[in-house]
N, C-alpha and C positions, 0 to 999 in steps of 0.2 A: 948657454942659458936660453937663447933666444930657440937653438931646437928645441929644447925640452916644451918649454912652451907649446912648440909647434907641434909636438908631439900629442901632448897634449889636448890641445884643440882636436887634433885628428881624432885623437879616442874619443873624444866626447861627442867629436858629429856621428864618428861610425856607432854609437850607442845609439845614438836618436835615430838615426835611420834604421838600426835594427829592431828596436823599440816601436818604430812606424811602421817598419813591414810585417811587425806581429799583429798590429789590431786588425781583426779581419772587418772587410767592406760587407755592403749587402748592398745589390744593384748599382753602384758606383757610389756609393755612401758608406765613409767610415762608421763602423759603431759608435764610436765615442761620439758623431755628431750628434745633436740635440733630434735630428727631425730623423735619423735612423731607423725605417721599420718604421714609418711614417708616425714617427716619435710614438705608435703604441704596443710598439714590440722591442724585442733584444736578438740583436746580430751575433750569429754566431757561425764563422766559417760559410759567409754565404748566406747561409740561409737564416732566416726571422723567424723568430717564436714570438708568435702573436698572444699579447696577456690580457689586451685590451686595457693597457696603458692610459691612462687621462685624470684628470682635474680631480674629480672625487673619490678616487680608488687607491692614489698615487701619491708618497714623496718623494721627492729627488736630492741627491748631494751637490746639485748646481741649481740654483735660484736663477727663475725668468720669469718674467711676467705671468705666463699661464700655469707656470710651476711652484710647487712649495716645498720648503724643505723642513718643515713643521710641521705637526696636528700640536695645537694651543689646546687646552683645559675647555671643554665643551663643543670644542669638534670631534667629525667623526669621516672616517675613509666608508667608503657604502661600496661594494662590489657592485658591475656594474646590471649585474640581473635584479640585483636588489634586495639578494638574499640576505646576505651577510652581510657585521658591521663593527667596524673596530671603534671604539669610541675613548677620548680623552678623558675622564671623570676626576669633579672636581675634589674629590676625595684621593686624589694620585694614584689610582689605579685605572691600567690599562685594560678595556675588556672588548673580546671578541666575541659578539652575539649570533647565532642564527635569527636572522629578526624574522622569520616564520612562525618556531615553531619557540622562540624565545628561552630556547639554551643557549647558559653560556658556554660555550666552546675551548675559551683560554682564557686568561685573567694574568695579570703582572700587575703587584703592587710596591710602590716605590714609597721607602720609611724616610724618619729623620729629617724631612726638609718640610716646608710649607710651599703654599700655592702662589700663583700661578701655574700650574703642570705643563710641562712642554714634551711631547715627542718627539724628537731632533736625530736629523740625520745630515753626519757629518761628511767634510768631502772625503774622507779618509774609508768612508764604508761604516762606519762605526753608528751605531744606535741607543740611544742609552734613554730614559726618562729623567729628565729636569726639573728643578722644584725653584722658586723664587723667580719666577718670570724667565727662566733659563740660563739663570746663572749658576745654577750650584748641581752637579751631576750628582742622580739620586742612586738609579739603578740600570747599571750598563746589561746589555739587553745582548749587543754583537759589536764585539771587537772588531777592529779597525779589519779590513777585507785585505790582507794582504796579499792573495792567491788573483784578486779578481781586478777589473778594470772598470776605472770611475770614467763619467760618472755612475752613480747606484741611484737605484730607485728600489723604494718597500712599496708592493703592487698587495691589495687584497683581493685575492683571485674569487673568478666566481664556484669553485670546488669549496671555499670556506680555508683556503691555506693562505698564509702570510708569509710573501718568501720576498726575501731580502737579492736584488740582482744586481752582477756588474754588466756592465755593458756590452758583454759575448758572452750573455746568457751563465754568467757564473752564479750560482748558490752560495752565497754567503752565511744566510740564517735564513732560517723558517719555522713554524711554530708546530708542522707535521699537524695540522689539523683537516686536512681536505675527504672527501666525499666523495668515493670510490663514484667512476659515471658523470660528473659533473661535466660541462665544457668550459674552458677558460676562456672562449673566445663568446663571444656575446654582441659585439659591436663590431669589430674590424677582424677581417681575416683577407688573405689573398697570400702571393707574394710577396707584398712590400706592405702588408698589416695597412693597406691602404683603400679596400675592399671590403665598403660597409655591409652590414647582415640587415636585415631587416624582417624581424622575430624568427632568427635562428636561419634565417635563408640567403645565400648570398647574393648580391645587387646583381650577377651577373646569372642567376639561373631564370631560367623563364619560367621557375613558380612564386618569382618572389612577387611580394602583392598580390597571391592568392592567380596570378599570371592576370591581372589587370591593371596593372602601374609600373612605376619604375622606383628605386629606393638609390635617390642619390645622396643622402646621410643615413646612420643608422635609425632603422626604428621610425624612419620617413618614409612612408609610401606615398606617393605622388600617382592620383589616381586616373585612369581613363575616363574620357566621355562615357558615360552610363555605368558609372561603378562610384560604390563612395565606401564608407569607412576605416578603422584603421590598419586595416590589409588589406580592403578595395573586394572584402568580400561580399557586399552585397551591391546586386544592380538597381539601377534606378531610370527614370524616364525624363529626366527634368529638363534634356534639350528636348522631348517631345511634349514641354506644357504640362508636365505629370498627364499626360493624356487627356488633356482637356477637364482637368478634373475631377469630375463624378461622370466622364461620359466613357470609361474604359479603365483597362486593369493590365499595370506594368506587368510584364511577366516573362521578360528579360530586359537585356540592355537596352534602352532605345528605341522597347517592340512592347506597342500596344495590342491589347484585344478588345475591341471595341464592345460598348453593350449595345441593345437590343433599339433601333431609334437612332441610330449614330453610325458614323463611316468616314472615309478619305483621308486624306494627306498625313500619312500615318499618327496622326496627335487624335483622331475624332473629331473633330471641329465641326463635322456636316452632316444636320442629324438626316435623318432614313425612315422610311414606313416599310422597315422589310417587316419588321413584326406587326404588319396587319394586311400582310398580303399585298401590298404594295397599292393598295385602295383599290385591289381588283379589276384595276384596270376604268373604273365610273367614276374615280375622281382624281384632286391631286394632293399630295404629300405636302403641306404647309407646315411643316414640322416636324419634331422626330415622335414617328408611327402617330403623326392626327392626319386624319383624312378631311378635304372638304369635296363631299361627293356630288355629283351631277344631280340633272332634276329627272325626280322619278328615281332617283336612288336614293336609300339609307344605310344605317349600320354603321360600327364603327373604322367597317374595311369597305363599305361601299357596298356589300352583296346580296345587299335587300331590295328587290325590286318594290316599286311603290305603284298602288291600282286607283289613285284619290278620284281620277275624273272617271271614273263607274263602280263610286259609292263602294268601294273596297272590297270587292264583290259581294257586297250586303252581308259578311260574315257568313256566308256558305257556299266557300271557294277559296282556293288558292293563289294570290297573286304570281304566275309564275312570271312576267317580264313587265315591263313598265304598263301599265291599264290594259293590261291581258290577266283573262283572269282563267283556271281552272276548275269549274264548278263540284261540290261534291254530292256524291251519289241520291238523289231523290230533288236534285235542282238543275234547274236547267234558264234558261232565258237569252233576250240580248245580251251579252258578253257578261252584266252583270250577274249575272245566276240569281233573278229574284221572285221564277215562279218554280212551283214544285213538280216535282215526276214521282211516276212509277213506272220507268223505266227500268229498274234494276230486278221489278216484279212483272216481268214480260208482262205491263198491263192488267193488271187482276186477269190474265187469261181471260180476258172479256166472260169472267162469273163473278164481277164484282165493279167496284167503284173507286178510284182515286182519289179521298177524302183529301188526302195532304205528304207530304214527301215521302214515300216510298211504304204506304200505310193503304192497304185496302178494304173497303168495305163488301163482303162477298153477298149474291146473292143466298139464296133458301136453295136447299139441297148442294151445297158449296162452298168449303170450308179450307182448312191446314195451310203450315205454314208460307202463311203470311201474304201470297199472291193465289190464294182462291182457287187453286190446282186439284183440292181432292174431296171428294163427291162426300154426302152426310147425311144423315135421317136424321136431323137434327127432329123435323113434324112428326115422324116415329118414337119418339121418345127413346129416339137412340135403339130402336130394335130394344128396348127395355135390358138391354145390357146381356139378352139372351140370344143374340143371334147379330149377322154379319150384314153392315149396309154393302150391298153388291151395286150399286147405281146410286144415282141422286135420289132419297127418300124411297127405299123400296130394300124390306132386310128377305135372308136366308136366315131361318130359324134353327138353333142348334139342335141336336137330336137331347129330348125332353121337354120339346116346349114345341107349342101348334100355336092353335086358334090363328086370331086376329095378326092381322098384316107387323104386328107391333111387337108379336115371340111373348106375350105375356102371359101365356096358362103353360103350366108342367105337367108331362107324357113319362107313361112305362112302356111305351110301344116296343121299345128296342129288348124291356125284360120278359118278355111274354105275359104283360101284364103281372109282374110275379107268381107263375105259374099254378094258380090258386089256392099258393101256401100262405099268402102275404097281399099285406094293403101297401099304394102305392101312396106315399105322403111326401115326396116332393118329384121335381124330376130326375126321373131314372135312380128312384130312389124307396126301394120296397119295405116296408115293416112286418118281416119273417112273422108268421103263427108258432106257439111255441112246440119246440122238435126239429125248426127248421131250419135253417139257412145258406149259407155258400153263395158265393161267385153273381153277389146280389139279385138273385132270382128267385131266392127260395126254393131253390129244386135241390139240398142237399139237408138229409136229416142230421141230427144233432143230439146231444148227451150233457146240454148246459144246465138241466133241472138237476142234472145229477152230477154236479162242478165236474160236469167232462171227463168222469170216470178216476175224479182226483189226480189225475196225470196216471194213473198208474193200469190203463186199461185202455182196448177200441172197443169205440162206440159202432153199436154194429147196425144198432137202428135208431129212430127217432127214440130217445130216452131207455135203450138199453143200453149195459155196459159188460164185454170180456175181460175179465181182471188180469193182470201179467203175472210172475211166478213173483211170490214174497210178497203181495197184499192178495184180501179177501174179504169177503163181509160188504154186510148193509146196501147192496144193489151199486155204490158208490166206489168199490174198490179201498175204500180209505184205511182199512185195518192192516197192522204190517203182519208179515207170515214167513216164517225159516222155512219152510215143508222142505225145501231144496237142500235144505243142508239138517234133514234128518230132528229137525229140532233142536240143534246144537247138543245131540247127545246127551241132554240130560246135564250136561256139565258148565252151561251158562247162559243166558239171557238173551232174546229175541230184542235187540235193540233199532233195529231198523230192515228194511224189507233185507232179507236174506242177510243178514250181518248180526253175528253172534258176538256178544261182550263172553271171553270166557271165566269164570270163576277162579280164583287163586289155585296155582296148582296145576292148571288146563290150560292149553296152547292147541296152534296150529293148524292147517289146512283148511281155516275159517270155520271147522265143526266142533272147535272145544272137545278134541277125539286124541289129543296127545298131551300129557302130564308133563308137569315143569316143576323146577325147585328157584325160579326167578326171584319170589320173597322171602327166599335164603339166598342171597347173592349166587347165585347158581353156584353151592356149595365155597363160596368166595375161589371155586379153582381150585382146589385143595382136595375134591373129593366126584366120587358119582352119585345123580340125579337116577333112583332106582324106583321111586314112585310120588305118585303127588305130592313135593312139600317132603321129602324124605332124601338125605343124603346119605351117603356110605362113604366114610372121611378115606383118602390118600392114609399111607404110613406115612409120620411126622406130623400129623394135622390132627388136630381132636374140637370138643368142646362144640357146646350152643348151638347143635343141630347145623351151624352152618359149615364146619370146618375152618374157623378162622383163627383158631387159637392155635401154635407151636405146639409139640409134641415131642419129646425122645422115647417115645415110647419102643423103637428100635435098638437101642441102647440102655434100656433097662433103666429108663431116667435117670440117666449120669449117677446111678450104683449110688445114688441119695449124696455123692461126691460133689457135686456141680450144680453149675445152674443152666439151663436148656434156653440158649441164649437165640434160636433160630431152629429151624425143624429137622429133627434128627443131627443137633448138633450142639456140644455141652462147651461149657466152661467151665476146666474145674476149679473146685474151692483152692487157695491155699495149701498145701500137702498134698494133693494128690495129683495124678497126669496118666497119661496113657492110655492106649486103644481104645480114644475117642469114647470110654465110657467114664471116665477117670475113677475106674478102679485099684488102679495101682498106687503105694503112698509114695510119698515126694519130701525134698527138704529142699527144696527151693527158695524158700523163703528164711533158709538159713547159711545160703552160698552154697547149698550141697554137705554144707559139714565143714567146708574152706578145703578140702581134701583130706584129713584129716582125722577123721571121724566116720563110721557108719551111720547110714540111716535107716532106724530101725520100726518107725513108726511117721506117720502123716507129723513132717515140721516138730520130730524129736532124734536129736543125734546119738551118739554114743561114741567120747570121744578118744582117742589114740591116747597111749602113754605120753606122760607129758603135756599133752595139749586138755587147754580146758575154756568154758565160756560156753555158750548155749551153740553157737557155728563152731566151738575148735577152733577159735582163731588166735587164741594167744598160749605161748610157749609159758611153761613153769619154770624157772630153775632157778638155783642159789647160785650169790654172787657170795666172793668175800671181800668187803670192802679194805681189811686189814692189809692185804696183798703189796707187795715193793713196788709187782712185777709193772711191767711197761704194758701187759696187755690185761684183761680181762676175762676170760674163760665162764660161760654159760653150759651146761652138759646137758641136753633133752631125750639121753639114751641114746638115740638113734646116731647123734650128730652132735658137733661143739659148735656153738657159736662162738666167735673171737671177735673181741672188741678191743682195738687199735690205741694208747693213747696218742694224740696227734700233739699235744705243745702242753706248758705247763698245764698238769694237773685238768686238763681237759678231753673229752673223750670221742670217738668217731662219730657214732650212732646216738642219737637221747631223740626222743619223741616226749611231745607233750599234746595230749587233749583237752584241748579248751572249747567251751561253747559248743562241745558236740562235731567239734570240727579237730582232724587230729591231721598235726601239722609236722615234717618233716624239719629239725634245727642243726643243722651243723654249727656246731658249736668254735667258736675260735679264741676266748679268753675263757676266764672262769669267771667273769666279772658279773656277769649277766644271767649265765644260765649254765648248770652244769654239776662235776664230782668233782669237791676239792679235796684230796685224800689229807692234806696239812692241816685242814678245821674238823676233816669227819662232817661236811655238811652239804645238804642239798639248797637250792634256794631257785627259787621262781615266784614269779607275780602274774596274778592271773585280777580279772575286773573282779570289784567287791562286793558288788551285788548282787542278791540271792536269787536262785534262777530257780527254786521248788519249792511248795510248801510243804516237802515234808522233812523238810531240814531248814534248820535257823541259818546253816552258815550256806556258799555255795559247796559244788563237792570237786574237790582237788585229783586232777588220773593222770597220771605218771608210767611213763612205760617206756623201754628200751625197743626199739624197731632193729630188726637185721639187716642187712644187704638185700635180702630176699622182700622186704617193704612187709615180713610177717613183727606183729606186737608181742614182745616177749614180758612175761607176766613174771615180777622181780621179787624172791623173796632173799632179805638180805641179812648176814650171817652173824648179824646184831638190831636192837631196837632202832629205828627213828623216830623223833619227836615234829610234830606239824604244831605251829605255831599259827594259829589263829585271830589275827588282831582286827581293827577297826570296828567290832560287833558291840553294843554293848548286853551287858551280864543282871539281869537283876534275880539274883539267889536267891533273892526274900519269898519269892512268887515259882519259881521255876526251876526247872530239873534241868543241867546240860548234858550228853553224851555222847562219848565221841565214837563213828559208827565206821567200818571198812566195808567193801564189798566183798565179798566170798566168791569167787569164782567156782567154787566145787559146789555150790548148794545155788549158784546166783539169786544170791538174796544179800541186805545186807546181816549185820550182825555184831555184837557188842564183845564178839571173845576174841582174846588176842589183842585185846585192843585195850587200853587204858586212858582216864580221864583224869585232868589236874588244871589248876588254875596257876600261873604264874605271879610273882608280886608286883607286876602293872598290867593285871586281871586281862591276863590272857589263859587262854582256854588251850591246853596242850592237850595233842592228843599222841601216844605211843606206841609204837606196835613196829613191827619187822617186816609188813608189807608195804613196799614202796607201790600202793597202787591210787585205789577209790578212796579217799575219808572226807567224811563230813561231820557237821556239831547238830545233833537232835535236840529239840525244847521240849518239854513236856510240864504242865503247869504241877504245881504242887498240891495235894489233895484235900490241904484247909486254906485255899486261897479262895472259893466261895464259900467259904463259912461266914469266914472276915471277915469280907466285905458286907454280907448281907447282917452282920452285928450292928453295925452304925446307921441304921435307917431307923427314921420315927415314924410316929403313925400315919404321917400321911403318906409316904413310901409305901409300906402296907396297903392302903387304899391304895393306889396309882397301882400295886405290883396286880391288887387283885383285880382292878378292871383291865388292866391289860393281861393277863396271863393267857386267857382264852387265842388273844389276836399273837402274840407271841410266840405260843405253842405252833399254831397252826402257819406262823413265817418260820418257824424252823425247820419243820416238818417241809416245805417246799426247798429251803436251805439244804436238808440235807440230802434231800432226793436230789439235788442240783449237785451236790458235792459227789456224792457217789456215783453218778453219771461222769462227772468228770473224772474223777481216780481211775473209775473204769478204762475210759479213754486213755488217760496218761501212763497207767500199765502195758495197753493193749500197744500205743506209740512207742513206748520203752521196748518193747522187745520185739518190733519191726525193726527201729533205730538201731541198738546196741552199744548206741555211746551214751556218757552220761556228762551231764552238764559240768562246772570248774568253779573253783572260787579262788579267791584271791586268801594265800596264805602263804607262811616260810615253815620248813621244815626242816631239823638236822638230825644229824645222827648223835 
């Protein structure tokens, strides 16, 4: 017994000790201790995963002082960046906030219980919400941890994840909510999670505090001399006195720049007169930049000399040094400058007088500027403005002027006295005798009596004149004259000297000696200029003397075929064509005939057996409808058309023209359109309304198409009836008749055809061609009797004032109508189709 025991004992310690040598350490610290990973991380094999574990982020499954193993009903876990937040609400719901951007991110809401709310984590790993002060478990959240090792802490990471840990870093639970990028570490990192950051930098790199501090807790910068705020990013001067002040400008750590007046011991403190020159060396610096300057100096730098004891140089002078004075120009004296010179006026040149500072008074014969230098006849009266003072009062007379010492009488001397053609009336200035003048002397005759020969002649002596070619007359030359050009030939006008206007018709070589046709567009080009104003047309040109009008007169005017659309070049009419005279007839304008057919005349066919219509274009033959057979058979002499039946009672080939437009049907029931041989009937539906007035109903065209896409024209080897409905009938008033179209006469026509009304007044119409029919109205011929029976006298009156205005609107009516039928013929038989109406028809 007592082995077993001991047995016993053994198994239980070699558990614990294997149980011990499993929890892994981290720098000689078990994980399970509490300060592990400097209690803000989880051991695992060594090495720490740092979560930044602590007080408001964190519960634990072992309670200490700094720990809790609760969030109570109005707390909340805050990650430690500050993003995210888990909060206890007193509503029992657990919520996890981004408190940034104020999503909730997760929510857990715990039913059935009342408040107090408790978040509790047990030592077993287990999590659950609590309701009654945390007595009563509401909603288990994470089962007991049995993979992991207590104790556990739930950490709210700064990624926004809430993960449930054992203490070698096991995952227990987590809510999978984190944010790709985030850091979990925020405040402690290193090796032992014991290596604060301080705003994401760790204590130990040298940029933490912006590299001017040291961060001995998280988020603590601790900052150097000359550095402050909460990274230590900005510097400051405050062990230098903020630099005295207002006497300088921090502008790094510690380091002033002094202002302007100030200097020394790097703070400012000692002001300076660097900014005023240093008092220029005349006085001294009592301050920052004041001067108090020496005697005999001024200014605010001292560099004014002062001249007090000789009167300041009486203000005309310079003080250049202390009672030294520099006099200015027209002053001179003892030192003070206080009599005046003319010395700058080398003395009036001793021809004048020193009145006052640099101002001279010249004698008589003694003048210019300003120092009496240059000589004058001022007592001359100036040489009277006609001649040169050459000395002091004593002139040279220009040439026109003598006499008196003064140049005041005017001389011809230099004009030969104007050669005794002319009076001298001022100087050197002759008034010509008339005949005379030139080169101011009057020794050249002249032709001004006779306006100088009018430009158009030399004057060969005193008032004669030789006239040029092309004027003549009156001694003056002023008449124009052609003589040079023959007189313009008699062919146009003497407009100016030798220059001919020529007459209509006359041109060229300035004589009006060559004929033109210019006021016929020089035949517009079309023709030749053979005499004055006379063309002779081109062939293809005619008319109006100019040749502007087109001609076929080469082509025998398009053989009266055509129209002469450009010169020598026709257009023929309709029917005719060929060698450009359209002589030759044509049926062009009937397909040729469709092949078919000859043409025998201008747009008139003549057409093959079998074929008929105005172009040949549609086959005749008899069908027999009565027939078993499975085909159809058409015979047009030449050739059988065969038509196919393809499914019940329905046929290959059926064409129907509607609206002038003729449409290919392959038919595929018999429901809709087609030959039912079981009813003996046709049936189709075409629009109801009437597209002509010369039929009441529209008109119904019916035709078989070939293979060949030719219109086979059906005559069938018993009657059909066309049933005519939605018209209405009034017989009392009106004729109906039912009308076919006649292919052999193209016209319609009333044989062959039969009319009947049915007993729900439909209008049948009868006949054996499956082709054109339509219903004609024609009024009844006592339908204006009648009506004009019932009128009283005053009708009569009204008839007979209107009859006149009546007559003469009808009369434009029907000119308007027969211009139109005209029209609607002439389209009909370009066209060749004819319009459709809505009807049923059987056999």
């Amino acid at each position: 017994m007592k082995l077993l025991i001991s047995l016993l004992l053994l198994v239980n310690l070699l558990s614990l000790a294997s149980t011990t040598l499993a929890v892994s350490t981290c720098n000689g610290i078990l994980a399970t201790e509490q300060d592990s990973c400097g209690s803000h991380g989880v051991c695992n094999y060594g090495t720490c995963y740092c979560v930044d574990s602590v007080y408001q982020n964190s519960i634990y499954s072992a309670w200490t002082a700094d720990r809790r193993q609760t969030l109570v009903q109005g707390e909340s876990l805050v990650s430690t960046d500050g993003t995210f937040t888990l909060a206890m609400k007193s509503s029992g719901v657990l919520s996890l906030m981004n408190s940034i951007t104020a999503e909730e991110k997760k929510s857990y809401t715990a039913t059935g219980g009342s408040g107090p709310y408790v978040l509790a984590l047990a030592t077993d790993g287990s999590l659950s919400i609590k309701g009654n002060g945390g007595s009563t478990n509401l909603l288990g959240l994470a089962s007991s941890c049995g993979s992991g090792t207590a104790p556990f802490r739930l950490v709210l990471q700064n990624d926004g994840n809430l993960v449930l840990y054992g203490a070698q870093e096991e995952v227990c639970w987590e809510t999978h909510t984190w944010t790709a990028g985030l850091s979990n570490t925020y405040l402690w990192e290193g090796l032992n999670c014991t290596t604060p950051l301080c705003y994401n930098v760790l204590s130990t790199s040298s940029l933490v505090c912006s590299g001017h501090g040291s961060c001995p807790s998280p988020n603590n910068c601790v900052c150097s001399d000359g550095y402050h705020g909460n990274k230590c990013q900005f510097f400051n001067c405050i062990s230098r006195d903020n630099c005295s002040l207002d006497h300088g400008s921090c502008i790094s750590a510690n380091t002033c720049s002094c202002q302007s007046g100030w200097k020394g011991n790097v703070n400012c403190s000692q002001f300076s007169c660097d900014g005023v020159n240093y008092c220029s060396g005349h006085g001294q610096c009592v301050s920052n930049n004041t001067c108090q300057c020496d005697d005999y100096w001024h200014g605010e730098n001292c560099k004014t000399p002062s001249c007090e004891l000789v009167d300041n140089c009486n203000g005309h002078g310079s003080c250049v040094s202390n009672n030294t004075c520099m006099c200015y120009s027209g002053w001179k004296g003892d030192s003070n400058c206080s009599l005046f010179s003319c010395e700058a006026l080398n003395h009036c040149n001793n021809h004048g007088q020193c009145v006052s500072n640099n101002s001279c008074e010249c004698n008589s014969g003694w003048k210019g500027n300003s120092h009496c230098s240059a000589i004058s006849c001022d007592s001359l009266n100036h040489c009277s403005g006609h001649g040169s003072c050459i000395s002091n009062n004593t002139c040279s007379c220009e040439s026109g002027w003598k006499s008196d010492s003064s140049c005041s009488s005017f001389s011809c001397e230099v004009l030969n006295e104007c050669n005794g053609n002319g009076h001298c009336v001022s100087n050197n200035t002759c008034e010509c005798n008339n005949g005379w003048l030139g080169n101011s002397e009057c020794s050249n005759f002249t032709c001004e009596t006779l306006n100088n020969c009018s430009g158009h002649g030399q004057c060969v002596s005193n008032n004669s004149c030789s006239c040029e070619s092309g004027f003549k007359g009156n001694a003056q030359c002023s008449v124009i004259s052609c003589d040079a050009l023959n007189d313009c030939y008699g062919n146009g006008n003497c407009v100016s000297n030798n220059t001919c206007e020529c007459q209509v018709g006359w041109k060229g070589n300035s004589q009006c000696s060559l004929f033109t046709c210019e006021i016929l567009n020089n035949c517009s080009h079309h023709g030749d200029c053979v005499s004055n104003n006379t063309c002779s047309c081109h062939s293809g040109w005619r008319g109006n003397s100019q040749c502007s009008q087109i001609s076929c007169d080469a082509l025998n005017e398009c053989s009266g075929h055509g129209s002469c659309v450009s010169n020598n070049s026709c257009e023929c009419n309709s029917g005719w064509k060929g060698n450009s005279q359209c002589s030759t007839i044509s049926c062009d304008a009937l397909s040729n005939c469709s092949n078919h057919g000859t043409c025998i005349s201008n747009n008139t066919c003549s057409c093959n057996t079998h074929w008929k219509y105005l172009d040949c274009s549609i086959i005749e033959c008899l069908m027999d409808l009565d027939s078993d057979s499975n085909e159809l058979t058409c015979s047009t002499g030449s050739e059988t058309e065969t038509f196919v039946k393809m499914s019940s009672n329905t046929w290959e080939y059926l064409v129907l023209s509607l609206a002038n437009e003729k449409q290919l049907i392959y038919v595929e029931d018999g429901s809709t359109f087609g030959l039912n041989l079981s009813s003996n009937s046709f049936y189709f539906s075409t629009s109801s309304t009437r597209s002509n007035e010369q039929f009441y109903s529209n008109v119904t065209n019916f035709m078989i198409q070939n293979a060949k896409s030719e219109l086979i024209h059906i005559q069938l080897s018993k009657q059909i009836k066309y049933y005519f409905s939605g018209l209405i009938f009034d017989v009392s008033n009106y004729n109906y008749t039912c009308l076919r179209f006649d292919y052999d006469s193209n016209s319609w026509t009333n044989q062959l055809v039969t009319s009947s009304f049915s007993t729900s007044n439909q209008i049948i119409c009868s006949t054996s061609y499956i082709s054109s029919v339509a219903v004609q109205r024609s009024a009844l011929t006592n339908r204006s009797a009648s009506s004009t029976v019932s009128t009283g006298d005053l009708s009569v009156i009204l008839i007979a004032i209107l009859v006149p205005t009546f007559f003469l609107l009808m009369c434009l009516c029907m000119i308007a109508l027969i211009v139109s039928i005209v029209m609607f013929v002439l389209n009909r038989k370009q066209q060749g189709n004819l319009p459709s109406q809505s009807s049923q028809f059987e056999l």
